[in-house]
C-alpha positions as CSV (number, residue, x, y, z in Angstrom):
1,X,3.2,-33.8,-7.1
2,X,1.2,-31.5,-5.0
3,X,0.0,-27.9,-5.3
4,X,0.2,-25.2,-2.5
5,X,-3.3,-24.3,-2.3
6,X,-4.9,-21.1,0.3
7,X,-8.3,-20.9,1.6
8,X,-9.7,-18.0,-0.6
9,X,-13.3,-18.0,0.0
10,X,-15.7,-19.3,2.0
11,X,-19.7,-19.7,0.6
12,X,-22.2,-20.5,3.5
13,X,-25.8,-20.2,3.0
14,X,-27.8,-21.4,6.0
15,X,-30.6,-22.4,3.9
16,X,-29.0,-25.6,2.8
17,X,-26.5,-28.3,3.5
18,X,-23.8,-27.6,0.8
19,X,-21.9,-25.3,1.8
20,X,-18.6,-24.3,-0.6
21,X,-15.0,-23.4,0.3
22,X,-12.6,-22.4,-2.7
23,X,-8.8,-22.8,-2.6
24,X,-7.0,-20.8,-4.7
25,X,-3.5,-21.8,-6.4
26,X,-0.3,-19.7,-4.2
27,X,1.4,-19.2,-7.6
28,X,-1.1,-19.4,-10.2
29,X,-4.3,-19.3,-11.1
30,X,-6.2,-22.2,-10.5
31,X,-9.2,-22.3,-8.2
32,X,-10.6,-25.8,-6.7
33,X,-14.0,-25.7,-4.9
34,X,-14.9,-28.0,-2.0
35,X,-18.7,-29.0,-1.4
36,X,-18.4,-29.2,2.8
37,X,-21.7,-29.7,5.8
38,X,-22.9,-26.8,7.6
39,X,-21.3,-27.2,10.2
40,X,-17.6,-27.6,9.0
41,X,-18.5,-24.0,7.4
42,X,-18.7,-22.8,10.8
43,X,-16.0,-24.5,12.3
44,X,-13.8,-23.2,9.7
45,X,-15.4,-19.1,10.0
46,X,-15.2,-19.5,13.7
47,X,-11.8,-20.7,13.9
48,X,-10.6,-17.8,11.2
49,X,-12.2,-15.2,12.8
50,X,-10.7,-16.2,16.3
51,X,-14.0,-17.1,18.3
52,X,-13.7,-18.9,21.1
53,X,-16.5,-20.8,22.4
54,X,-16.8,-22.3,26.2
55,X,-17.0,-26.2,25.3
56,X,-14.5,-27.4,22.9
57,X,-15.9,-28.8,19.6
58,X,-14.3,-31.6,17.8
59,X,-11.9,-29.5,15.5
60,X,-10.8,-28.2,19.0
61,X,-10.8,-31.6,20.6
62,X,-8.6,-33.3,17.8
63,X,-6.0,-30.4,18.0
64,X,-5.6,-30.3,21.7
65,X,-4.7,-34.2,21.5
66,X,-2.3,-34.1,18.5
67,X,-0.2,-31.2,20.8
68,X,-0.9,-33.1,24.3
69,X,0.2,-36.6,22.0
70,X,3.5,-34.3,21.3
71,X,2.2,-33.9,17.8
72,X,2.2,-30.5,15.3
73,X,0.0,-30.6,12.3
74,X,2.5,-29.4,9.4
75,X,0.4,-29.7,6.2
76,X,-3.0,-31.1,4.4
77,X,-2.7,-32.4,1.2
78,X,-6.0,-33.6,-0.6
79,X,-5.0,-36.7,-2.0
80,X,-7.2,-38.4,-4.7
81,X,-11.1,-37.6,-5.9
82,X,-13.2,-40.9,-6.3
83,X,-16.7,-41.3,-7.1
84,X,-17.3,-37.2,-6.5
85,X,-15.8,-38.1,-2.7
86,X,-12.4,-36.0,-2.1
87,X,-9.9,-37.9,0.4
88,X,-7.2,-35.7,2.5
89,X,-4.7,-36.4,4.5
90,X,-3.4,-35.0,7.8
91,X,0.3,-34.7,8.3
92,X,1.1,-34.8,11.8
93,X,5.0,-34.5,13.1
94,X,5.0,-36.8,16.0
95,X,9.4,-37.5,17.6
96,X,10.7,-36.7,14.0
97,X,8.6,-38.6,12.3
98,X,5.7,-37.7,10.1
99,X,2.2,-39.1,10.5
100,X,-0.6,-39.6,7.7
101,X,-3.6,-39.6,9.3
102,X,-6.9,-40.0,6.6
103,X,-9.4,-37.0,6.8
104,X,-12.0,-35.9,5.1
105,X,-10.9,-32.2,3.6
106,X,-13.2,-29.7,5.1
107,X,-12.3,-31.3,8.5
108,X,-8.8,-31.4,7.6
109,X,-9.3,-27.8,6.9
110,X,-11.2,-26.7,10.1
111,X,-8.5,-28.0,11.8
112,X,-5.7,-26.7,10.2
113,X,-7.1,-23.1,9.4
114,X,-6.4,-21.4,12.6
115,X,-3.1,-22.5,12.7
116,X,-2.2,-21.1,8.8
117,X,-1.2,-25.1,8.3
118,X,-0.5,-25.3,4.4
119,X,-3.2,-27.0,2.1
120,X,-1.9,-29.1,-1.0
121,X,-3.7,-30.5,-3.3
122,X,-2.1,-33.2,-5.6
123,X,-1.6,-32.6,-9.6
124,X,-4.4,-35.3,-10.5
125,X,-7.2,-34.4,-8.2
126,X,-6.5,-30.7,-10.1
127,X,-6.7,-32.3,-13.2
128,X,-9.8,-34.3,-12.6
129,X,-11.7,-31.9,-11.4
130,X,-10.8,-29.5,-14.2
131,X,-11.7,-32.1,-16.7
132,X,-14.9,-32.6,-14.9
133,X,-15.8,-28.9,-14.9
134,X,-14.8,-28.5,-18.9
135,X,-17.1,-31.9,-19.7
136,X,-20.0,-29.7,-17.6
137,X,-19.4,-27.3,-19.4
138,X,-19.1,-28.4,-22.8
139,X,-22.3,-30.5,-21.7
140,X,-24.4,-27.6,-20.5
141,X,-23.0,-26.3,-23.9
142,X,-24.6,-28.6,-25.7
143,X,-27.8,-28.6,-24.4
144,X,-28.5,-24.8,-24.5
145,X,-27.9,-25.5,-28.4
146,X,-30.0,-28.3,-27.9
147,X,-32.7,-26.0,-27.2
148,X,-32.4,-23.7,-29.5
């Protein structure tokens, strides 16, 4: 099962190449952070905050040719966690018929964004990535009583 997710925040420090977006649960409480490139950060800002720019970049590209193809992106849905590499999906509707196209999620995203295309995230990806934060946890835990 998936979980409706919303882009809540959006971390972009120029100085380095990992740049964080954070969905937030639509009704609860979780929180699930994405490590994304620079430049998917910017895609993403610039295609929340409206800017148009006079050459089309590849978010831009890929959505003008699902609409010319007859195509509407209807939802993202990250799909699995492997190795610390998340996997997404694109759901294009395409003559009644839906589409899975494989995506990484901060493209996925930039794409869907300006459009307010719903984000899911499936149940076990949530649950991995909680167990993983609780076993940092518990391991930075550890060591601060290591040092002690």
């Amino acid at each position: 099962m998936a979980v409706r997710m919303e882009l809540s925040r959006i971390f972009i420090r120029e100085m380095t190449d990992m740049q964080i977006i954070e969905l937030t649960e639509v009704d609860g409480d979780r929180t699930f952070p994405i490590v994304i490139g620079l430049p998917e950060a910017f895609a993403i800002e610039r295609r929340l905050k409206g800017i148009d720019i006079p050459r089309p970049q590849t978010h831009d590209l890929l959505a003008s040719v699902i609409g010319h193809l007859g195509g509407e992106l209807k939802r993202i849905i990250v799909t699995d966690l492997v190795d610390g590499t998340f996997y997404a999906k694109l759901v294009v509707e395409q003559d009644g018929h839906d589409v899975e196209i494989d995506s990484r999620p901060s493209d996925a995203i930039a794409l869907g964004v300006a459009e307010s295309v719903p984000i899911y995230v499936a149940e076990c990806v949530l649950a991995q990535t909680e167990a993983d934060a609780a076993s940092e946890f518990d391991m930075e835990s550890d060591d601060e009583l290591d040092f002690e």
